[in-house]
N, CA, C and O atoms as a GROMACS GRO file, in nm:
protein
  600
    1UNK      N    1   0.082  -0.119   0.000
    1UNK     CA    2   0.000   0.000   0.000
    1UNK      C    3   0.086   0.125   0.000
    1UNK      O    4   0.061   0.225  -0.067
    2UNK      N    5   0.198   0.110   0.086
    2UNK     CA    6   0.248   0.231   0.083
    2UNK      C    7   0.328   0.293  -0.090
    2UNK      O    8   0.326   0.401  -0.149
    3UNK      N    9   0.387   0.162  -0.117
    3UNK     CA   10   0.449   0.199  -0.258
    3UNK      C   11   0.306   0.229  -0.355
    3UNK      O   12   0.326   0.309  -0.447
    4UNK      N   13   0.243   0.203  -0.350
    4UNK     CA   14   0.124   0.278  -0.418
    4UNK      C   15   0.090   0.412  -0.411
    4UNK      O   16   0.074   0.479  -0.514
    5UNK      N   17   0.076   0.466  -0.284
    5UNK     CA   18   0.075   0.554  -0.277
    5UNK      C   19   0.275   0.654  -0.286
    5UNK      O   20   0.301   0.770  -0.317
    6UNK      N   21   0.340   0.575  -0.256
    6UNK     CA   22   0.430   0.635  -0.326
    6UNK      C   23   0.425   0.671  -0.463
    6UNK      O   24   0.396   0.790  -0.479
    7UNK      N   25   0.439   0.621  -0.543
    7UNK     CA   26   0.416   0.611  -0.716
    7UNK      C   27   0.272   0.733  -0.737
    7UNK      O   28   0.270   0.821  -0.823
    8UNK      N   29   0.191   0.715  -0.662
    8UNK     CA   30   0.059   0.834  -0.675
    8UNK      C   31   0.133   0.945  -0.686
    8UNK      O   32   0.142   1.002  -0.795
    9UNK      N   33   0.199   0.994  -0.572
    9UNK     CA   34   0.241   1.121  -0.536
    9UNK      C   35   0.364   1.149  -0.635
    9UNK      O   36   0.372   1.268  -0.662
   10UNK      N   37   0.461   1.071  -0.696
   10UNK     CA   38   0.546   1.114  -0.812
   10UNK      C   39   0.508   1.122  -0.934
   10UNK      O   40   0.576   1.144  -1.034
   11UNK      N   41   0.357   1.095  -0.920
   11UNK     CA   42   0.281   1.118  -1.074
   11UNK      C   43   0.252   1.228  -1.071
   11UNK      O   44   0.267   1.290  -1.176
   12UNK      N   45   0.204   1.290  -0.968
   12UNK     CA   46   0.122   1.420  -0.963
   12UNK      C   47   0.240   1.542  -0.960
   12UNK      O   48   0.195   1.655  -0.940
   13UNK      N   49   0.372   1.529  -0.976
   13UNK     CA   50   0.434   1.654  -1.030
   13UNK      C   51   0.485   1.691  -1.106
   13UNK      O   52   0.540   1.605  -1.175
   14UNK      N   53   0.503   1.823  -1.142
   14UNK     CA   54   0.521   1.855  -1.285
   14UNK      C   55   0.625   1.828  -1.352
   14UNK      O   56   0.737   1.802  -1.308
   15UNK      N   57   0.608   1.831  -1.405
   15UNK     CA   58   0.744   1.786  -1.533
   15UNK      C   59   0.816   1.887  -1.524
   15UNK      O   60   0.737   1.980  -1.511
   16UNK      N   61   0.953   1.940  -1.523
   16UNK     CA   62   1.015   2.061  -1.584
   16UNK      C   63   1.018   2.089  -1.709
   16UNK      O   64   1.020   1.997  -1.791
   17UNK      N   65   1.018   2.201  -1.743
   17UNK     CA   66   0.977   2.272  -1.834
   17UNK      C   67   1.121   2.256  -1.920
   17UNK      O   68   1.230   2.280  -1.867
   18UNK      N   69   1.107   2.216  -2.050
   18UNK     CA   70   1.234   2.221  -2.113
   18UNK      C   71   1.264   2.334  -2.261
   18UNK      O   72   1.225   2.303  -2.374
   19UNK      N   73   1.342   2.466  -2.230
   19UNK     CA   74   1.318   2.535  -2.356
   19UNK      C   75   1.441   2.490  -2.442
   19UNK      O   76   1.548   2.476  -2.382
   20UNK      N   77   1.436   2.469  -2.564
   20UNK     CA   78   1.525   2.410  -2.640
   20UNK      C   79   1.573   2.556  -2.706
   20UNK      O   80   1.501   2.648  -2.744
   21UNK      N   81   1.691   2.549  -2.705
   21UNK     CA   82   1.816   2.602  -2.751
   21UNK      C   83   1.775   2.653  -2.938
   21UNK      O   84   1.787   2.566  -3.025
   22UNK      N   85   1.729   2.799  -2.975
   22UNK     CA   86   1.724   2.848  -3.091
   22UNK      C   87   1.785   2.901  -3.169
   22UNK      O   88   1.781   3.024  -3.170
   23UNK      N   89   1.852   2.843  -3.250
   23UNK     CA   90   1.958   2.906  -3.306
   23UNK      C   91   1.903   3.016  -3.453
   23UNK      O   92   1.788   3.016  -3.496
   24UNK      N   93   1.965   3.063  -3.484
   24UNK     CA   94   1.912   3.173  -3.633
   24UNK      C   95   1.962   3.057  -3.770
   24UNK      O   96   2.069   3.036  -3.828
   25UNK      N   97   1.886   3.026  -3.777
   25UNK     CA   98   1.898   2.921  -3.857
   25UNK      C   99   1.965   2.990  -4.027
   25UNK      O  100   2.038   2.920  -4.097
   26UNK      N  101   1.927   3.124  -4.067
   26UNK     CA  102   1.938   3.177  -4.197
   26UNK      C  103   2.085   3.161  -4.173
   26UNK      O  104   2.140   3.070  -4.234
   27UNK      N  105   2.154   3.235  -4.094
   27UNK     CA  106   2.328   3.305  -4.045
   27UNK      C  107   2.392   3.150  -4.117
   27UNK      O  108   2.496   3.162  -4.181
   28UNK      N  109   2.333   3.013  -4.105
   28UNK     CA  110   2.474   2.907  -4.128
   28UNK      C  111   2.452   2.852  -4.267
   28UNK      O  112   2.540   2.779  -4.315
   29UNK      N  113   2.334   2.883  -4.344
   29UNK     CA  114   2.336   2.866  -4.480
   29UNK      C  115   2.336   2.960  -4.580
   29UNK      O  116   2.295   3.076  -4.575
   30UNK      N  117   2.408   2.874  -4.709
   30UNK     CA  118   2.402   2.972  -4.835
   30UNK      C  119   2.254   3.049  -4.866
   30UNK      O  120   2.151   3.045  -4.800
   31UNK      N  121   2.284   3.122  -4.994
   31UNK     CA  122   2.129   3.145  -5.044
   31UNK      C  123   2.091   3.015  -5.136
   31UNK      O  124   1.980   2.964  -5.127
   32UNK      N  125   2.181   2.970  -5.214
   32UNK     CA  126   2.118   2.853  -5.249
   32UNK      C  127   2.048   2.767  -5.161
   32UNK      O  128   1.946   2.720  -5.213
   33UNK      N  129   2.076   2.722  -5.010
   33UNK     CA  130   2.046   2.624  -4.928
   33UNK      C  131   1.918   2.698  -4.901
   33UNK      O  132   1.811   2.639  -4.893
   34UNK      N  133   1.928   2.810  -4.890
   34UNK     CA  134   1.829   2.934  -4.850
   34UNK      C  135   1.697   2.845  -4.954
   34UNK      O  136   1.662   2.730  -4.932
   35UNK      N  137   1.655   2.911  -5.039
   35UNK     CA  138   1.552   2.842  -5.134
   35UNK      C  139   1.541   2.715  -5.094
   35UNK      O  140   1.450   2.664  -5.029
   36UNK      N  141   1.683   2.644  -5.155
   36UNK     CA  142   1.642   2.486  -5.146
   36UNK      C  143   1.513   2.470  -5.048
   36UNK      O  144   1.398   2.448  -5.087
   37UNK      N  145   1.568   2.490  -4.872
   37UNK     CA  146   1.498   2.457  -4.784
   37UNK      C  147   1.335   2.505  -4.787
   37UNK      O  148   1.238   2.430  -4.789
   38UNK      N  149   1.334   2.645  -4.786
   38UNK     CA  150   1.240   2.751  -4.740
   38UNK      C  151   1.144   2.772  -4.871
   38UNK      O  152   1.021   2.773  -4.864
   39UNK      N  153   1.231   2.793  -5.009
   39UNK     CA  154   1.151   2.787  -5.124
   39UNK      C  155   1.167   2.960  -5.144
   39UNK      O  156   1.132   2.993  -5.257
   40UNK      N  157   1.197   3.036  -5.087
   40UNK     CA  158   1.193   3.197  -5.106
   40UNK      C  159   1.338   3.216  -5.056
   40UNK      O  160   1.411   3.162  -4.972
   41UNK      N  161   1.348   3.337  -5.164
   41UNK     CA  162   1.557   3.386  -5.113
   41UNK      C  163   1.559   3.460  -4.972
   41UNK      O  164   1.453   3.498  -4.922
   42UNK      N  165   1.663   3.477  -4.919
   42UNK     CA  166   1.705   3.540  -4.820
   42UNK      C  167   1.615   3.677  -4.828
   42UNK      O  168   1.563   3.699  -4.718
   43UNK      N  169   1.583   3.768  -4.923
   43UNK     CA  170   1.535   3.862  -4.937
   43UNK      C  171   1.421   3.851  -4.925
   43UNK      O  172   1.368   3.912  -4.832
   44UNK      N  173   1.372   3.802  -4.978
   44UNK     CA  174   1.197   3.740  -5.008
   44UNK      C  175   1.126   3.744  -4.855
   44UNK      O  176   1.033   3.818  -4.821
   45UNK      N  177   1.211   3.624  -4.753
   45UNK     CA  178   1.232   3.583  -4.658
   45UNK      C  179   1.183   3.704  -4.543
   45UNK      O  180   1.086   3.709  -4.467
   46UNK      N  181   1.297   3.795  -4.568
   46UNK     CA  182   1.278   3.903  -4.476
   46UNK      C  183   1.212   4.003  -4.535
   46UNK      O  184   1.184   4.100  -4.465
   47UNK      N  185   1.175   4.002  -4.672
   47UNK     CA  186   1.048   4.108  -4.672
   47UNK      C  187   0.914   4.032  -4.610
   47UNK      O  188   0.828   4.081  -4.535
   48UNK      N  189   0.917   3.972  -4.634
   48UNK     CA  190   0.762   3.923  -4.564
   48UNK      C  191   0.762   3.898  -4.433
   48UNK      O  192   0.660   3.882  -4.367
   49UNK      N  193   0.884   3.894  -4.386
   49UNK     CA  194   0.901   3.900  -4.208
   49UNK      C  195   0.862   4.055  -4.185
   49UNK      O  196   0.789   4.097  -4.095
   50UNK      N  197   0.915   4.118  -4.269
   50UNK     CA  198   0.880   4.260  -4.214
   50UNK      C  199   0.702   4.304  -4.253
   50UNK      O  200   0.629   4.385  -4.196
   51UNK      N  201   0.682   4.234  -4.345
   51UNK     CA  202   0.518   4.257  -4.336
   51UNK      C  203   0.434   4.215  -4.258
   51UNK      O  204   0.321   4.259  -4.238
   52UNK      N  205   0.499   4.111  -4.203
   52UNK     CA  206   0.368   4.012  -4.105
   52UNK      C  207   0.462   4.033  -3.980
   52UNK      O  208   0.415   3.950  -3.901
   53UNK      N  209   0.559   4.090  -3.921
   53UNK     CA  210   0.589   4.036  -3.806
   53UNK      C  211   0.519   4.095  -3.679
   53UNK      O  212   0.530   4.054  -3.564
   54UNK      N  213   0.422   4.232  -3.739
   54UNK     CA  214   0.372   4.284  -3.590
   54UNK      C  215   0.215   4.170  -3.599
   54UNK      O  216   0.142   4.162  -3.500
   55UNK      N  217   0.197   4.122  -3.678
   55UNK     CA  218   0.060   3.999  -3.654
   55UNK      C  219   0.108   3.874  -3.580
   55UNK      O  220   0.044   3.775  -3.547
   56UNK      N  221   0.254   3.909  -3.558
   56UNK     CA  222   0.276   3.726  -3.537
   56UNK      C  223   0.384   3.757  -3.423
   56UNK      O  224   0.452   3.669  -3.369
   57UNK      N  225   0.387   3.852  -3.401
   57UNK     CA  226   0.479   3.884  -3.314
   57UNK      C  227   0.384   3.856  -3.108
   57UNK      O  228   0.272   3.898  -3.079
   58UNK      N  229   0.460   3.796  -3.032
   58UNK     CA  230   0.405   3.803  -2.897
   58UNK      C  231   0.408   3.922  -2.834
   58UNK      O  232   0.494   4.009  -2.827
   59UNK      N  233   0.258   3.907  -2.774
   59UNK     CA  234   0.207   4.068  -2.712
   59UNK      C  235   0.322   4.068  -2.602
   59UNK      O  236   0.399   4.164  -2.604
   60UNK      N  237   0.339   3.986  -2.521
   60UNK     CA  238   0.431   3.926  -2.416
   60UNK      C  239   0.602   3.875  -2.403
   60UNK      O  240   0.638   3.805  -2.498
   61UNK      N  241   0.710   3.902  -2.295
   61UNK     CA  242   0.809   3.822  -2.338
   61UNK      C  243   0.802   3.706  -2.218
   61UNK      O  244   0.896   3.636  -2.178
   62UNK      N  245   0.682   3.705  -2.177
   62UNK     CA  246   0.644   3.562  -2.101
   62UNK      C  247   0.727   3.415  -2.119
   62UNK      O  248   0.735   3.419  -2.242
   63UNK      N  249   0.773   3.328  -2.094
   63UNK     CA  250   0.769   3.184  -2.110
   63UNK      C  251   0.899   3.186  -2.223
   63UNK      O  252   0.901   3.076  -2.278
   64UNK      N  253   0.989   3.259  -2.266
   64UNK     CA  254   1.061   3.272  -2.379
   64UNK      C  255   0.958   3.255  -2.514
   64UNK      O  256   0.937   3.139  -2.550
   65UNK      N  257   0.901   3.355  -2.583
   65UNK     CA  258   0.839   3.367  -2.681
   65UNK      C  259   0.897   3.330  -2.803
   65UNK      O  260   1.009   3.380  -2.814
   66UNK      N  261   0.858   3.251  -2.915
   66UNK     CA  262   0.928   3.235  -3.039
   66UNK      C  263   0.905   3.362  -3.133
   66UNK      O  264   0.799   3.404  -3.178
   67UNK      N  265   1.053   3.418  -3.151
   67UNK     CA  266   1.066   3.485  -3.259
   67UNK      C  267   0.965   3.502  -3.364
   67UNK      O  268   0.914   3.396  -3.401
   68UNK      N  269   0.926   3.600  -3.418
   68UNK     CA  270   0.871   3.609  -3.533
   68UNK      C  271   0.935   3.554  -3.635
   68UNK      O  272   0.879   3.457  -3.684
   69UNK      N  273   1.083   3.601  -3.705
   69UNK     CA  274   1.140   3.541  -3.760
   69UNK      C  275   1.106   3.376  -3.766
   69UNK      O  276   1.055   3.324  -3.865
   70UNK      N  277   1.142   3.304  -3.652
   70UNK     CA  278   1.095   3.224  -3.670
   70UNK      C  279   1.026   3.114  -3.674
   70UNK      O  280   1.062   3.000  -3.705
   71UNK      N  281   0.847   3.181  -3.613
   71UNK     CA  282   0.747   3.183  -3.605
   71UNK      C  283   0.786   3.089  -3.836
   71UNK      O  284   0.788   2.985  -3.902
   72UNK      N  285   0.805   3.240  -3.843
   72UNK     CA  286   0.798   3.250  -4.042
   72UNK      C  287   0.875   3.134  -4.073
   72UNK      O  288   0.806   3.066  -4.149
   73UNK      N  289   0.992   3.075  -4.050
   73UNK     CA  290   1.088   3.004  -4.106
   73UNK      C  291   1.008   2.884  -4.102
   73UNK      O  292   0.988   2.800  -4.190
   74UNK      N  293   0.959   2.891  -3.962
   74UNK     CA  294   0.888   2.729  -3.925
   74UNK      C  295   0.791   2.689  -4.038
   74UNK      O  296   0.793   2.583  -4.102
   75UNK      N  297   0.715   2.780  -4.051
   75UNK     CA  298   0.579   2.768  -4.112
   75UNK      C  299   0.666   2.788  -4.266
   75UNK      O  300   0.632   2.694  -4.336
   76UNK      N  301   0.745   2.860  -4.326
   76UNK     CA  302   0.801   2.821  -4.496
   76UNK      C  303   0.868   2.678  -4.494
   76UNK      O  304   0.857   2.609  -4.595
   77UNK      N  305   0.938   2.627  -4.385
   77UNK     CA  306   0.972   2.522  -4.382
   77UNK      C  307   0.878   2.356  -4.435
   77UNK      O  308   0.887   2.276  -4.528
   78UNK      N  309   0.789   2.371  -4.307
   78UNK     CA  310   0.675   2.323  -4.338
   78UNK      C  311   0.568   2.340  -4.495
   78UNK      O  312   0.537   2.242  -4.563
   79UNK      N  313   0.549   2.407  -4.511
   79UNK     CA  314   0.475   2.429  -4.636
   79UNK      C  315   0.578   2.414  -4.740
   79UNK      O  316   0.528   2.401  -4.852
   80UNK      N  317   0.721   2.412  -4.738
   80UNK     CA  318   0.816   2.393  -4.880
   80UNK      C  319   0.831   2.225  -4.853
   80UNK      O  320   0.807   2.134  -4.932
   81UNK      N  321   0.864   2.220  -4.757
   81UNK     CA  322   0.915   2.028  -4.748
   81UNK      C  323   0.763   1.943  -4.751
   81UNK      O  324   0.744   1.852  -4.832
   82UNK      N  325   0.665   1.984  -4.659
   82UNK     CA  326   0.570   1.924  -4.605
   82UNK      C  327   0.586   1.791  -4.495
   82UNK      O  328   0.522   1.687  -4.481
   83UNK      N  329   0.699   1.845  -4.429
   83UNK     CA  330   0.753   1.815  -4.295
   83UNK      C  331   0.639   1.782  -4.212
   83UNK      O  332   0.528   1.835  -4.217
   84UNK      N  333   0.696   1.643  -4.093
   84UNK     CA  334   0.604   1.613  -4.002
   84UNK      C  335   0.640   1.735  -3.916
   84UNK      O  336   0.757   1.770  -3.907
   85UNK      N  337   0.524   1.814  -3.840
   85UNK     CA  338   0.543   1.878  -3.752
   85UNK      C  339   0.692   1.897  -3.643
   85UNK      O  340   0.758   1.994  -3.605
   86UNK      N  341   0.698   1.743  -3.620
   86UNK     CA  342   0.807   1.698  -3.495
   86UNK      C  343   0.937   1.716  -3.565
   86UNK      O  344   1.038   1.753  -3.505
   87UNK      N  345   0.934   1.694  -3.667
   87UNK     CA  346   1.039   1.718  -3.766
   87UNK      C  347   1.106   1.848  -3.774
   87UNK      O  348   1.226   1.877  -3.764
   88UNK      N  349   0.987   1.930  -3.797
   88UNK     CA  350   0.977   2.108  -3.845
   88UNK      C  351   1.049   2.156  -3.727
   88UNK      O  352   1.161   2.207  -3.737
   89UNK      N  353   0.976   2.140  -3.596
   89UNK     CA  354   0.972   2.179  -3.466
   89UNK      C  355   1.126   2.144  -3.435
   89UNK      O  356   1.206   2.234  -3.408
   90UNK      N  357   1.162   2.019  -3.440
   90UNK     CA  358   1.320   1.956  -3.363
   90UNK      C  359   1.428   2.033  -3.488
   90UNK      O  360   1.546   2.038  -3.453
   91UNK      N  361   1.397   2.086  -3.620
   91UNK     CA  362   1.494   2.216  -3.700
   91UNK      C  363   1.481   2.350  -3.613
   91UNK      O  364   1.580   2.412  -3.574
   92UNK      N  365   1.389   2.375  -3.595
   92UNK     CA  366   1.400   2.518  -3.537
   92UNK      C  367   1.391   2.536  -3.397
   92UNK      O  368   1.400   2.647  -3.343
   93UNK      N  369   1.376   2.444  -3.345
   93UNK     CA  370   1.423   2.438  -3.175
   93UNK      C  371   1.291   2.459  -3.072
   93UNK      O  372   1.302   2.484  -2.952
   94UNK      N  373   1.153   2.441  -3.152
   94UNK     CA  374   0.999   2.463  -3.096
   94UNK      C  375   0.964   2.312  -3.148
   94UNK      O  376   0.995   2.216  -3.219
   95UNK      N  377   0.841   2.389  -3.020
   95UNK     CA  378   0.752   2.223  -3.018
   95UNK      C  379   0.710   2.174  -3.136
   95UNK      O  380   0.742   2.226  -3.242
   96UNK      N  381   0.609   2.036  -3.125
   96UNK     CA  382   0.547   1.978  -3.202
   96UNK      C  383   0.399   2.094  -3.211
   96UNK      O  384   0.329   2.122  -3.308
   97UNK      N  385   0.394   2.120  -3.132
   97UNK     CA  386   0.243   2.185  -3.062
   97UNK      C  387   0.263   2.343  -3.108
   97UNK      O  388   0.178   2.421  -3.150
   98UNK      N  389   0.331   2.354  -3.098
   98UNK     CA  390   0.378   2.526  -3.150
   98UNK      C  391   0.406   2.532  -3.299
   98UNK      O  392   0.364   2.628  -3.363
   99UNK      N  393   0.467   2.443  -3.352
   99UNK     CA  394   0.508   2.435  -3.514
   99UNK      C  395   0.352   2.469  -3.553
   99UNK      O  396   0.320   2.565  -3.624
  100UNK      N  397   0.230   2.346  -3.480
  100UNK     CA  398   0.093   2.406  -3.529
  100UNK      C  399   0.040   2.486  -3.517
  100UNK      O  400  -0.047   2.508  -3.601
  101UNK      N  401   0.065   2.609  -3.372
  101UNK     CA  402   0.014   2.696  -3.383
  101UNK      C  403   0.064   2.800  -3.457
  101UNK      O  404  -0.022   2.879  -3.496
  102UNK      N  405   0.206   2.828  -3.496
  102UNK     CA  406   0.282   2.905  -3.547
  102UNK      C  407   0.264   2.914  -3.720
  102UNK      O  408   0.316   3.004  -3.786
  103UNK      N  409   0.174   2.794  -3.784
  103UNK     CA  410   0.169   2.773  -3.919
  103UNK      C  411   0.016   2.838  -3.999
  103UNK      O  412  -0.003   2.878  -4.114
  104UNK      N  413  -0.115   2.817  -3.826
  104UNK     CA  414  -0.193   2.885  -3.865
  104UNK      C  415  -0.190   3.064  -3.881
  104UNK      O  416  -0.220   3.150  -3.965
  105UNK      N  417  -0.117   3.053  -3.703
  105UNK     CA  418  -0.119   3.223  -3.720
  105UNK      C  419  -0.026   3.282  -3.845
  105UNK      O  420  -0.062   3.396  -3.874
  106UNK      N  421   0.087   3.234  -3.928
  106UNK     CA  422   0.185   3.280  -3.982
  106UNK      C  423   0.088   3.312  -4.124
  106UNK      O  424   0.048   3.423  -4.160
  107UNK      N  425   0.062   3.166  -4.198
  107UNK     CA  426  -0.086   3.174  -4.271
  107UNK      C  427  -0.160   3.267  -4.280
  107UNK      O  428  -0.147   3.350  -4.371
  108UNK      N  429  -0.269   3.277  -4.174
  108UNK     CA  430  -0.348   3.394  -4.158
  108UNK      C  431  -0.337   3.537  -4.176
  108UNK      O  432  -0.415   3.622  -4.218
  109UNK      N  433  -0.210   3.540  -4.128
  109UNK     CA  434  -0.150   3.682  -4.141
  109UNK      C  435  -0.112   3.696  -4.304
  109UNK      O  436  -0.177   3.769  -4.378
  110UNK      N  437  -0.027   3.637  -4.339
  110UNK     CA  438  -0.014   3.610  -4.484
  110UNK      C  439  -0.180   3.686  -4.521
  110UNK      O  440  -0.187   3.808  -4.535
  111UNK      N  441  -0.273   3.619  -4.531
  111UNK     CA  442  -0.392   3.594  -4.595
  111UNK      C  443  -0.427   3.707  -4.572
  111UNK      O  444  -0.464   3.771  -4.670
  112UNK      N  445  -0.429   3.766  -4.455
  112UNK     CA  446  -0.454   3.898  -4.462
  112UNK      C  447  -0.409   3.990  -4.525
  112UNK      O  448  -0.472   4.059  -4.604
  113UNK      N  449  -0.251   4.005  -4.485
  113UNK     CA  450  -0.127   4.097  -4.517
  113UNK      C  451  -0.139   4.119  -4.709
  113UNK      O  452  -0.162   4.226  -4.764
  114UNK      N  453  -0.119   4.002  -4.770
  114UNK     CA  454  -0.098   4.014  -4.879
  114UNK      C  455  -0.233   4.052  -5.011
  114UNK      O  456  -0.338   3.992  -4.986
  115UNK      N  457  -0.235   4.110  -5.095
  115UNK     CA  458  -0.376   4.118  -5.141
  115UNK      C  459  -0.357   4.068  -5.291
  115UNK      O  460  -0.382   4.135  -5.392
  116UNK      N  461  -0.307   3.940  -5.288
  116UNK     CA  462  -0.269   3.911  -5.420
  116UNK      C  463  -0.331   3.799  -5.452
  116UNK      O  464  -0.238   3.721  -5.474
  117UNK      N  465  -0.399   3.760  -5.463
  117UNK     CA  466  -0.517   3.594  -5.469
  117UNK      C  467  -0.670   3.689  -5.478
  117UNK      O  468  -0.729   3.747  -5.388
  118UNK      N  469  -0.699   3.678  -5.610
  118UNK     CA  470  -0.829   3.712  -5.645
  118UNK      C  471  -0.862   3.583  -5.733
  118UNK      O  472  -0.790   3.511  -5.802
  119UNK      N  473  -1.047   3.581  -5.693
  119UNK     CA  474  -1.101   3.472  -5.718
  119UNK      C  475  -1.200   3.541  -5.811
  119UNK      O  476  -1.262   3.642  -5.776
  120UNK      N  477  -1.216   3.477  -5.943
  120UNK     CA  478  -1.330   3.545  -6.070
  120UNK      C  479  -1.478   3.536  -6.004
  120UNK      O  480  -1.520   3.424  -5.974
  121UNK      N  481  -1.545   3.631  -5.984
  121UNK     CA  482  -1.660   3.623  -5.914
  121UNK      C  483  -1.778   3.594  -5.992
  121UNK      O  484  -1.865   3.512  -5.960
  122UNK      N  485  -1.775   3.689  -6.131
  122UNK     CA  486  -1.881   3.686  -6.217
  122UNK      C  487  -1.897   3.556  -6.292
  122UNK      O  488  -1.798   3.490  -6.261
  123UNK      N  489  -1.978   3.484  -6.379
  123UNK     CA  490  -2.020   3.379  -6.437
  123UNK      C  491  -1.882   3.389  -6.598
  123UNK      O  492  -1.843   3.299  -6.673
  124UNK      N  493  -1.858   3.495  -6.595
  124UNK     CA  494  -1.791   3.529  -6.760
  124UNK      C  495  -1.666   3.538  -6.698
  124UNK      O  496  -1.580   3.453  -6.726
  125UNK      N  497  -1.641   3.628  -6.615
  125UNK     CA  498  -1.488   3.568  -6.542
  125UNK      C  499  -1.446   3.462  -6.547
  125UNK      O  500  -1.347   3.462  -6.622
  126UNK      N  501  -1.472   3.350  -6.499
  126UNK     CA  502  -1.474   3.181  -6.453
  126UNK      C  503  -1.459   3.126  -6.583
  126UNK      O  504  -1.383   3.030  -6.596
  127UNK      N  505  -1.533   3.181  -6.706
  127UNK     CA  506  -1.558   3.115  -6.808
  127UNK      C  507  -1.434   3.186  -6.871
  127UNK      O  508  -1.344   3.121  -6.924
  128UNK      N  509  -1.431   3.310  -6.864
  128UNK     CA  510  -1.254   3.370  -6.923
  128UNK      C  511  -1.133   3.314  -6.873
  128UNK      O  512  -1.030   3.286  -6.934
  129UNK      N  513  -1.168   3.299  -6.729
  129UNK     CA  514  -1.004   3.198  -6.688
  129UNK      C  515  -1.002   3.073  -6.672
  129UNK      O  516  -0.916   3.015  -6.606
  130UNK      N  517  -1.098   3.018  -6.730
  130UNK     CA  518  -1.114   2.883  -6.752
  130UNK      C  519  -1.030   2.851  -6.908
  130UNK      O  520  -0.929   2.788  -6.939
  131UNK      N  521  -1.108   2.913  -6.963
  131UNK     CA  522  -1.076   2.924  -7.115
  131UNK      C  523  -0.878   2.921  -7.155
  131UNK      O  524  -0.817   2.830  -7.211
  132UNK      N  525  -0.824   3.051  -7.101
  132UNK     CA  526  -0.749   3.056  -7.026
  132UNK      C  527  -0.636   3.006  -6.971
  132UNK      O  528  -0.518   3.018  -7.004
  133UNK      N  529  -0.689   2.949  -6.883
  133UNK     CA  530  -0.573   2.848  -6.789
  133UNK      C  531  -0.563   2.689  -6.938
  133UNK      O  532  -0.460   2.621  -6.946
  134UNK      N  533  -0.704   2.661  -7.048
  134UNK     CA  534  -0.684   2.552  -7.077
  134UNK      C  535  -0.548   2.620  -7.216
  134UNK      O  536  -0.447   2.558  -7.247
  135UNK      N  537  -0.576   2.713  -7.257
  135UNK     CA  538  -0.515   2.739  -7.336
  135UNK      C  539  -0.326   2.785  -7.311
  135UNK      O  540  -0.224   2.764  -7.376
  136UNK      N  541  -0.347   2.834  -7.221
  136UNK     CA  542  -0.182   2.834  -7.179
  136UNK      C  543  -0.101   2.668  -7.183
  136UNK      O  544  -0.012   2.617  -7.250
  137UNK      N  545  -0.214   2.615  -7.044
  137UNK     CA  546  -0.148   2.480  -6.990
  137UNK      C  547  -0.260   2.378  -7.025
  137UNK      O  548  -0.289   2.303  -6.931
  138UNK      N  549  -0.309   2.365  -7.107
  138UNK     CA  550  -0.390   2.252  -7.134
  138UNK      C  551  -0.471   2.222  -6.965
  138UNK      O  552  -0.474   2.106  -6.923
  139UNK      N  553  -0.512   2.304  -6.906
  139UNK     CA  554  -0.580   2.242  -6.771
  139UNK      C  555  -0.723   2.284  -6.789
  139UNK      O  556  -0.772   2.395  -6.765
  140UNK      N  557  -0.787   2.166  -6.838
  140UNK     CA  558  -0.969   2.182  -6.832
  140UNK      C  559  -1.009   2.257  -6.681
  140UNK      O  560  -0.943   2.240  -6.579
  141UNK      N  561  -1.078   2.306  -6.686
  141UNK     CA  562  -1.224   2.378  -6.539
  141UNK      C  563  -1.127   2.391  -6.445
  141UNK      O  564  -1.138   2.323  -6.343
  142UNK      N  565  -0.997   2.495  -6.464
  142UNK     CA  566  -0.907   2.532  -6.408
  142UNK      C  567  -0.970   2.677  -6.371
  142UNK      O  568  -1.034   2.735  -6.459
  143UNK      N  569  -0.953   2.736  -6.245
  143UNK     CA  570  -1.010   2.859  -6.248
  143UNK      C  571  -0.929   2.932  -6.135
  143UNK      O  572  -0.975   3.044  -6.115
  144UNK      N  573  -0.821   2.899  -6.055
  144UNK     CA  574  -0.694   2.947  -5.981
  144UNK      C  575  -0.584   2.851  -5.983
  144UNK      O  576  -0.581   2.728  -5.983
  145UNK      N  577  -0.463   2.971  -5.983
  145UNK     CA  578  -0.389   2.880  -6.016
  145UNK      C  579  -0.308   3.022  -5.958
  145UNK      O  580  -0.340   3.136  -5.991
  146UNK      N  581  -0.186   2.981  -5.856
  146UNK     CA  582  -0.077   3.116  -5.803
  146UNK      C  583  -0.010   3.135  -5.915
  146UNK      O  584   0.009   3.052  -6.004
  147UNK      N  585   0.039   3.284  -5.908
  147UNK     CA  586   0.130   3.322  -6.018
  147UNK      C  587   0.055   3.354  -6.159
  147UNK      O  588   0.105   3.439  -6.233
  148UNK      N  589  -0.049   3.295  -6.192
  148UNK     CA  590  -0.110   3.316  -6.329
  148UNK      C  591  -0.240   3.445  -6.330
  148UNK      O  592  -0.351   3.422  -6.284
  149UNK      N  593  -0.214   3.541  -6.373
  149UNK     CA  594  -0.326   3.646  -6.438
  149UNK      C  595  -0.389   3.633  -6.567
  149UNK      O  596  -0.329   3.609  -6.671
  150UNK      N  597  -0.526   3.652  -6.552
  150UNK     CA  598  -0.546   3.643  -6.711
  150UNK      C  599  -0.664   3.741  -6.724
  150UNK      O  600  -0.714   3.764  -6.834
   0.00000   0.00000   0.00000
C-alpha cells in the first residue's frame, strides 16, 4: 500500500519545463540552401518578415516567446518540405504543438497581409479563366492557379 501511494504522489508533479536552444537558422546557410529549404531567397524571406511580423509577433516576453522570424521560417519550412510537424519543430528548436500553432497564425496573417489571390466572381470571369488556364497549360475547369493572371 504504501508503494502505491508512493508512485501516486510522483505522478502528480510537474514535469520541468524544457526550452530548447534556438539558433538563427538563416546566419549558417548559403542562399542557395536558403531556397532549397524555405523555397523563397534570403530577401523574399525578410520582406515578408517585415510585413507580417507585428501579426505574429508576442504581445508578451512571457515563457521565452518564439521569434517572429521564426514563427515565419517554421511555417516556410513546413509548407516547402511538407515536414512532419516533430520534424519542423526539432529544425527550429519549438515544439510539435507550437510548429501548429505558429503555421496557422503565420498563414493567416499572410492571408490577410498580402492582397494578391483574387477569385473570378462573375459567371464570364470563370468562363474567361477557364478558357485561359486551358489554353496556356492545357488544364480543363481550371479557375486558380498562383502566379497566373489572365
Amino acid at each position: 500500500m504504501a508503494a502505491v501511494l508512493l508512485f501516486d504522489t510522483q505522478r502528480r508533479r510537474p514535469l520541468p519545463r524544457i526550452f530548447r536552444e534556438r539558433t538563427d537558422v538563416l546566419d549558417n546557410l548559403r542562399d542557395r540552401e536558403v531556397v532549397e529549404r524555405y523555397r523563397l531567397s534570403r530577401e523574399a524571406i525578410f520582406d515578408l518578415h517585415n510585413l507580417i511580423k507585428d501579426d505574429i509577433s508576442s504581445s508578451s516576453n512571457r515563457s521565452f516567446p518564439v521569434p517572429p522570424l521564426t514563427k515565419l521560417l517554421v511555417t516556410l519550412r513546413y509548407l516547402a518540405k511538407g515536414d512532419f510537424f516533430s520534424e519542423t519543430g526539432d529544425l527550429h528548436g519549438v515544439s510539435r504543438s507550437s510548429v501548429s500553432r505558429h503555421v496557422w497564425q503565420v498563414v493567416n496573417s499572410i492571408n490577410e497581409r498580402l492582397e494578391n489571390i483574387k477569385f473570378p466572381t462573375s459567371s464570364a470571369d470563370i468562363s474567361n479563366v477557364k478558357r485561359g488556364f486551358y489554353k496556356v497549360a492545357g488544364l480543363p475547369n481550371c479557375v486558380l492557379c498562383c502566379g497566373w493572371d489572365f
